[in-house]
C-alpha positions as CSV (number, residue, x, y, z in Angstrom):
1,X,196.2,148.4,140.2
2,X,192.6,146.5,139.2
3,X,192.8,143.5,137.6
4,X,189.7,141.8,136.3
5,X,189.5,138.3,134.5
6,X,186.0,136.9,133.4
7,X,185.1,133.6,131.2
8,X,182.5,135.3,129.1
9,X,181.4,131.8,127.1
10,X,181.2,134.3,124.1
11,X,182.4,137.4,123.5
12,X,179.8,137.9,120.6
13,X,176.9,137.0,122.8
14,X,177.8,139.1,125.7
15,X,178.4,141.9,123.8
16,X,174.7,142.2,123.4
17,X,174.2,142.0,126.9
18,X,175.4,145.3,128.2
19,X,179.5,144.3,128.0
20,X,180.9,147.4,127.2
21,X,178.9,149.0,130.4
22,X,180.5,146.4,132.7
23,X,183.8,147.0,131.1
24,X,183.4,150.7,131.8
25,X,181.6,150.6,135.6
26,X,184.5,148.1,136.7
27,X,187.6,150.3,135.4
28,X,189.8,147.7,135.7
29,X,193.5,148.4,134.6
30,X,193.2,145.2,132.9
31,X,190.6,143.2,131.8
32,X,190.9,139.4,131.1
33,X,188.3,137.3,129.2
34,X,188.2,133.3,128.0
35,X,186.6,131.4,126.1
36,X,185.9,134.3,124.1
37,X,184.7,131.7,121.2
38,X,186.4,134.2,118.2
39,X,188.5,134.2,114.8
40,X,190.2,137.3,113.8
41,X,187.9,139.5,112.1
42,X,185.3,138.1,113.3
43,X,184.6,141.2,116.2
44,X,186.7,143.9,116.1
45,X,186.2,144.8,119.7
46,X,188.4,147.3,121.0
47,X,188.5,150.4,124.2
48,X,189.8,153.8,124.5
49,X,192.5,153.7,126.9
50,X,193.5,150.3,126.3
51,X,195.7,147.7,124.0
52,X,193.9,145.1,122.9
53,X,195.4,141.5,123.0
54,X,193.7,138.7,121.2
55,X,194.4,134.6,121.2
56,X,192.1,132.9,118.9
57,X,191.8,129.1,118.6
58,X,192.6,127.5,115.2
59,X,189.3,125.7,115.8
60,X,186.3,127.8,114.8
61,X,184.1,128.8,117.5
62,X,185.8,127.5,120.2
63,X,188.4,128.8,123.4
64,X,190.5,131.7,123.0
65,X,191.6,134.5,125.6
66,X,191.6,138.0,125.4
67,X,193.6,140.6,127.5
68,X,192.7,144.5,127.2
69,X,195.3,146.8,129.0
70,X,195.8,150.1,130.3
71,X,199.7,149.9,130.1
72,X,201.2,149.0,126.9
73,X,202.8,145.2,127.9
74,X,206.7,145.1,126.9
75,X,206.1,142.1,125.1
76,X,203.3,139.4,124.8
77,X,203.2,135.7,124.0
78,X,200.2,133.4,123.3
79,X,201.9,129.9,123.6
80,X,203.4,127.9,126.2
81,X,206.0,126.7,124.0
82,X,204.7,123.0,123.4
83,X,203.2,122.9,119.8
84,X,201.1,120.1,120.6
85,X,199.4,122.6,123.9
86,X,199.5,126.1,121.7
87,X,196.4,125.7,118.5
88,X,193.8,126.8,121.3
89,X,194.3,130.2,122.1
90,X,194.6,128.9,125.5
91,X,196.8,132.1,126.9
92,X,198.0,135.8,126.7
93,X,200.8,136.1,128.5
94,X,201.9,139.7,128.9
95,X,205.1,141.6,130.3
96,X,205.4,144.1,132.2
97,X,207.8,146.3,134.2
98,X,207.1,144.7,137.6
99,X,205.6,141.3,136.8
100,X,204.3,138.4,134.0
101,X,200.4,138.7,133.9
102,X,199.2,135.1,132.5
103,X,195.6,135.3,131.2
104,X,194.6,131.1,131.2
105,X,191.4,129.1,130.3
106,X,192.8,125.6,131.4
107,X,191.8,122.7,129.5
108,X,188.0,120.9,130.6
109,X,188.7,117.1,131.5
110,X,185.1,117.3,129.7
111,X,182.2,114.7,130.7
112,X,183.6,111.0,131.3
113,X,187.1,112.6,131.7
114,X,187.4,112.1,127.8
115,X,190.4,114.6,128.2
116,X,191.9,113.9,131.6
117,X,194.8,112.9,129.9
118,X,195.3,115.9,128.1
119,X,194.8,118.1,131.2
120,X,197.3,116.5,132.9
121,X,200.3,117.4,129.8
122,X,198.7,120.8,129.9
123,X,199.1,120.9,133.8
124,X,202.7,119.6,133.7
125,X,204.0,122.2,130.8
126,X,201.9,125.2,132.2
127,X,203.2,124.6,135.9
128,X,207.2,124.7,134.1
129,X,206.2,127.5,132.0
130,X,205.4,129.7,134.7
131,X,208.4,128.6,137.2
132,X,210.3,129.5,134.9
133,X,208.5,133.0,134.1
134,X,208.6,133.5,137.9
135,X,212.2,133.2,137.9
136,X,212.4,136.5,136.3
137,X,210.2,138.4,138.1
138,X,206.5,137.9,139.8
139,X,203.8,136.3,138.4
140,X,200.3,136.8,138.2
141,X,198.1,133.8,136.7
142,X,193.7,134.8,136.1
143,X,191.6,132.7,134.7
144,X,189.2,130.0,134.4
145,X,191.6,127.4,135.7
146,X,188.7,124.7,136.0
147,X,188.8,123.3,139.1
148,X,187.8,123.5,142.3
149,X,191.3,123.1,145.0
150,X,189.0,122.1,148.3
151,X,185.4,121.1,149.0
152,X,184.7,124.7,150.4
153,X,184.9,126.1,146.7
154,X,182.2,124.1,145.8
155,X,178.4,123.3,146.7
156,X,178.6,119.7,146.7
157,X,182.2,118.2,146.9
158,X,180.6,114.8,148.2
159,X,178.6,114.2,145.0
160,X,181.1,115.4,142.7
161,X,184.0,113.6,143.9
162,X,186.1,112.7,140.7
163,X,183.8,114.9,138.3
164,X,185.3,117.2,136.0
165,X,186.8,119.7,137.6
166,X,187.0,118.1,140.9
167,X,189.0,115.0,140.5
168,X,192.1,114.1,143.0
169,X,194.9,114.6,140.0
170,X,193.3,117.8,138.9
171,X,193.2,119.4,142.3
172,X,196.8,117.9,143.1
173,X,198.3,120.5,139.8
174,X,196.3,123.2,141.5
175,X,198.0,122.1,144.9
176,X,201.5,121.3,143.1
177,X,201.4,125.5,141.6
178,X,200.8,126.9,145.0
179,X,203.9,124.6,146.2
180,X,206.0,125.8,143.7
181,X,205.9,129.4,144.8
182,X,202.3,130.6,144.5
183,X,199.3,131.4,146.5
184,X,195.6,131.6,145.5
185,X,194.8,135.3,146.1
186,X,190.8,134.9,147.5
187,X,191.9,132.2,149.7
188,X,194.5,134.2,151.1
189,X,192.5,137.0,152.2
190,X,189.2,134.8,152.4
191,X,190.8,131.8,154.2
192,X,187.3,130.3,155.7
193,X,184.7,132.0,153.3
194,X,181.9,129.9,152.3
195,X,179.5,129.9,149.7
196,X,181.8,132.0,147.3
197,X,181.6,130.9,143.7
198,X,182.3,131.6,140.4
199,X,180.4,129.3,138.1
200,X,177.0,127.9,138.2
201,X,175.4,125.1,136.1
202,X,172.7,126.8,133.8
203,X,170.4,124.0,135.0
204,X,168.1,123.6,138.1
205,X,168.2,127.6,139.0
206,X,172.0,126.9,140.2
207,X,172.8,130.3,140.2
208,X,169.9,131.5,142.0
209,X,170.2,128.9,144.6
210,X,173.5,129.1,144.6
211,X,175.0,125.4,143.9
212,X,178.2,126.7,142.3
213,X,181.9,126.0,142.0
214,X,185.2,128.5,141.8
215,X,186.9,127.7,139.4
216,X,188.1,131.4,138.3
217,X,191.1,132.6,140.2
218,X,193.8,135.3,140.4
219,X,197.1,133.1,141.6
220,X,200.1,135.5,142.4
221,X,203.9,134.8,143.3
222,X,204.7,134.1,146.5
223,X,206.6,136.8,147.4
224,X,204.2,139.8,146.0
225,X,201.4,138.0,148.2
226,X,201.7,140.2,150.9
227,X,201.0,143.5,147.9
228,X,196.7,141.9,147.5
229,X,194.8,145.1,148.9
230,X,191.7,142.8,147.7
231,X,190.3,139.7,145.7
232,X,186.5,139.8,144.9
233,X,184.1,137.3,143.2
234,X,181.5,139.8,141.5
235,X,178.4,137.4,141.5
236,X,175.8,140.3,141.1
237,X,177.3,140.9,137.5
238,X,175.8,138.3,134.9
239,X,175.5,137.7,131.1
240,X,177.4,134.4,131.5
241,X,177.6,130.8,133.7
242,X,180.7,132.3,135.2
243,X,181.1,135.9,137.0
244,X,184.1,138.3,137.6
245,X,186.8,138.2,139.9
246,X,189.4,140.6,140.5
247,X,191.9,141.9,142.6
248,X,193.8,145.4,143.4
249,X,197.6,144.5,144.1
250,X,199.9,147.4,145.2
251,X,203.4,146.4,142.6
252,X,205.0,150.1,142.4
């Protein structure tokens, strides 16, 4: 099985730059977008061969997740199940035979760490959510999860140090899921790999130099660790700030 997940930073704009023939060439089973930036009605945006699921922020123009699968899910959700965490189309969680599949875009702590705060109740419900998911079966968690867990997944870890994305309390709740049961697919087949990122600033030729983070992950239960036949970054494929990643897991 071929999982894909991909922050597009607009699902309307990236349509226009070749989507659908990235959707086709990488034949995922299922394909997992944020930040799709979409109200219903808005794109009706849909594939032969798949079920489309759709969670759309409350605030125009802004989040959302999409999920588009092969295999009909047994039953979906697009909350956490705290009110004050579940206006921003934040997740589509989908259920399956062998396992949860949690499409995420974590909250950004945002310049100045206006939102820390917040991140931090997000972190704390989303890491009980999915414990408690994972007691019923294995999990897998994609997504832009917005940080970087250790100065290899990012260029500059000395100048960033407490940035956005890189600050000690965010990459302890990156730490804290792992502990609770999880492991961070790339890093588990890519223990030592440098220079692998996800996300690159659109400013100061980043991405062609390279100055990038990872910040997009596949994070699967513990126990079906052991069932990655692969985890990829996908740098080559553009149209946004972020790129693919994927994985093929082995759950029959």
């Amino acid at each position: 099985m071929k999982l894909v997940s991909w922050n597009v930073n607009g699902l309307r704009a990236i349509v226009g730059k070749g989507f659908a023939d990235i959707f086709e060439s990488m034949d995922a089973d299922i394909f997992c977008l944020q930040e799709i930036k979409l109200q219903e009605g808005q794109l009706d945006l849909n594939f032969d061969g798949y079920t489309s699921y759709y969670s759309y922020a409350e605030k125009k123009g802004y989040s959302g997740t999409a999920s588009f699968s092969k295999v009909k899910a047994i039953s979906e959700r697009h909350e956490i199940g705290e009110e004050r965490h579940d206006h921003e189309g934040r997740v589509v969680v989908l259920e399956y035979d062998e396992f949860y599949l949690v499409n995420v875009y974590t909250p950004n702590s945002q310049s100045e760490l206006a939102r820390l705060d917040y991140r931090m109740d997000w972190e704390n419900e989303f890491l009980s959510f999915v414990k408690t998911l994972n007691a019923r079966k294995p999990v897998v968690i994609c997504g832009d999860m917005n940080v970087a867990h250790n100065e290899i997944d990012l260029a500059n870890p000395k100048t960033n140090r407490n940035n956005a994305g890189f600050t000690d309390s965010e990459r302890a709740c990156f730490s804290r899921l792992l502990e609770a049961g999880f492991v961070d697919s790339f890093r588990h087949l890519h223990p030592d790999e440098k220079g692998a990122y996800s996300w690159w600033s659109y400013r100061g030729r980043a991405r062609e130099k390279n100055v990038g983070w990872r910040i997009d992950y596949f994070v699967v239960s513990e126990r079906i660790a052991d069932k990655l036949l692969d985890a990829r970054i996908h740098p080559e494929i553009t149209g946004s700030d972020h790129c693919p990643v994927s994985i093929e897991i082995d759950l029959k």
